[in-house]
N, C-alpha and C positions, 0 to 999 in steps of 0.2 A: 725748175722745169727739167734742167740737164737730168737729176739724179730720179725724176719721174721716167725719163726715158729709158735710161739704163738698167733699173729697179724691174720696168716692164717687161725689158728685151730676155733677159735674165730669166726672170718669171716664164715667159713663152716657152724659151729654152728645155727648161727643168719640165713644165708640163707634157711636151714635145715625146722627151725622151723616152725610151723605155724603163720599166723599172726590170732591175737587176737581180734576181732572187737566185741564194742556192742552194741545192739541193744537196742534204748531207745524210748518205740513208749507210746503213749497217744493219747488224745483228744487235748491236749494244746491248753484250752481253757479257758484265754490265758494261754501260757508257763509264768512260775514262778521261782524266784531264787532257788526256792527249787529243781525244775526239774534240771537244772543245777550244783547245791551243788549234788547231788544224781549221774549225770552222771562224774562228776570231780572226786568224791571221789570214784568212780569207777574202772576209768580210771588209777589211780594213785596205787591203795589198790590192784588191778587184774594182774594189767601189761597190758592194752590191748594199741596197736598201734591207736586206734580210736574210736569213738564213731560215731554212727549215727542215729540219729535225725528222727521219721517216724510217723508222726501228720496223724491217723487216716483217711481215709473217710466216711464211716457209718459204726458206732462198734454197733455190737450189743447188747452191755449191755448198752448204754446209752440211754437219751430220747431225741430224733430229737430237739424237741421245744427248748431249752437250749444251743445247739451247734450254733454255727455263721459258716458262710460258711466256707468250705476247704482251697476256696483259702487267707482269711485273716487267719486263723492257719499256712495254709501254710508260709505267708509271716512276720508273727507276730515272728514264731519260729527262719526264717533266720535272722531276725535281730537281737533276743536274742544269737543265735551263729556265729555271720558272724567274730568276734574277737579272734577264736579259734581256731591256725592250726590242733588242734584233733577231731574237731568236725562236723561235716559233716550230711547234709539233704537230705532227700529222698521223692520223691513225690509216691513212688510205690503202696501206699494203697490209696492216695487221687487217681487217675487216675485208679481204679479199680473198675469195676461196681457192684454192689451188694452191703453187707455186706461184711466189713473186718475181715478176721481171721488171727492170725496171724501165725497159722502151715501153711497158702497158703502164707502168706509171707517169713519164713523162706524158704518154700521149694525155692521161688522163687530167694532168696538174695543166697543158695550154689549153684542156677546153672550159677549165673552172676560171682561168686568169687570162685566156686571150691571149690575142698577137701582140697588143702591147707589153708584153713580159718576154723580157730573156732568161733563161735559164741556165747555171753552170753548175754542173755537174761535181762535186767535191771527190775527188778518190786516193786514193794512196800508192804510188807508185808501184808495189807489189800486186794490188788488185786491177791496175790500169795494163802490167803486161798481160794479162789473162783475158784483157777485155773481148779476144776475137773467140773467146768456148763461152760469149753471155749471148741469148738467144737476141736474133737481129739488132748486134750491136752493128751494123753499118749504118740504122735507120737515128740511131741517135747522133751519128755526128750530124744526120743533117736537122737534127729535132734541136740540139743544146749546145752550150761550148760543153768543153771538159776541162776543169784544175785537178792537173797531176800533182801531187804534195810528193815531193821528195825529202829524202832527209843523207844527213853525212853515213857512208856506209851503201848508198845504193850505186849500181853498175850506169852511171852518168851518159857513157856512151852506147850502152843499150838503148835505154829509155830513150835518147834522143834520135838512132834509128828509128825507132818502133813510132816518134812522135811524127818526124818527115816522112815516114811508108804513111801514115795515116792522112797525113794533110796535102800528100801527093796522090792520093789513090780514092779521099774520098773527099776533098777539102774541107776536110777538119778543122771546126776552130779551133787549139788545144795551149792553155795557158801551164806549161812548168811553174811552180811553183814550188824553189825550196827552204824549208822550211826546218830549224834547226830543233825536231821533237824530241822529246823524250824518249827512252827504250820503254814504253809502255804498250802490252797488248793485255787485251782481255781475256787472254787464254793464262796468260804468266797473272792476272788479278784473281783470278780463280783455284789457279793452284798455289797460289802461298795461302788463300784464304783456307783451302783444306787441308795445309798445314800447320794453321795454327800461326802464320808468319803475318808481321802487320801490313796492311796495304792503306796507311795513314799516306796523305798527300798523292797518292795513285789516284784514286778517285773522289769526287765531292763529297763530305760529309752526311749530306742527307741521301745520298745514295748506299753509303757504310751502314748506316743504322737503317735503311732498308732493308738491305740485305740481311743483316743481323734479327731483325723483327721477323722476317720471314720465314729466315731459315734457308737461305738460297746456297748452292752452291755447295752445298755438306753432301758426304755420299759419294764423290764424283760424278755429282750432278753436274 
């Protein structure tokens, strides 16, 4: 009877709680190990029930010439996670006309999944200084947390400024997160590819021979 009681109480609990979902959006262009070491050690370091995956349609901090279409992001990214019962993709900003913001996606991901869902935010220390030129980023501290991914190499005591102005000025949930990554970016996978240099172990395998079938990235594409 005891281990019925506690069995139950347990059970209540977990039901109770919210589920913990986060949101890991980019250009992934391509998706990198690195993208996935960032969203793994997340997922595990946070607690959350899932991550999900949300490859960009037109951001507007990037520059158009440099991006390869949506739908090979799109499909480049499923295959970097199709091996992950946590990890999950979303088309909601590629199939959005305009520019992508991501406080119109947030709003859009609590009216599909409700108030029972928290939401944190994945980002990378260099795109989290920048967060006050994204259109009404004040309205997301009070929509999501944010996971700052740090890594060795970043200005420690900036970031940590920039995290107390935010959590004094807008009460911010905002989780640091450091994170020992790789020097991998998708700009440096794209130019060894047009140089003919190997980008083996850089990115997933079935992402390489995407690219390779496709033909992406040749040109200074």
């Amino acid at each position: 009877m005891e281990r019925e009681i506690i069995d139950s109480r347990l059970q209540a609990n977990y039901e109770s709680r919210k589920n913990k979902i986060g949101i890991m959006g980019g250009t992934f262009n391509p998706i990198h190990l690195g993208h996935l070491f960032i969203a793994e050690t997340t997922l595990i370091e946070v607690g959350l029930d899932k991550v999900i995956f949300i490859p960009t349609g037109t951001p507007p901090h990037k520059k158009q010439a440099a991006i390869v279409d949506a739908h090979h992001r799109l499909h480049m990214t499923a295959l970097a996670i199709n091996h992950h019962e946590k990890f999950f993709l979303s088309d909601i900003e590629i199939n959005r006309e305009g520019y992508s913001y991501t406080v119109h996606t947030v709003q859009e991901l609590l009216k599909i999944y409700g108030q029972d869902t928290e939401f944190y935010f994945i980002t990378g220390s260099d795109t989290f200084m920048e967060i006050e030129t994204w259109k009404n980023y004040q309205q997301l501290f009070a929509l999501i947390n944010i996971v700052v991914a740090t890594r060795l190499g970043d200005n420690d005591e900036d970031i940590e400024l920039k995290i107390n102005y935010f959590r004094k000025k807008y009460q911010a949930n905002i989780i640091k997160l450091p994170i020992p990554i790789l020097q991998i970016s998708s700009s440096d996978i794209r130019e060894r590819y047009q140089r003919e240099k190997t980008i083996k172990y850089l990115i997933p395998p079935e992402v390489e021979a995407y690219i390779k079938k496709h033909r992406l990235y040749e040109n200074g594409q």
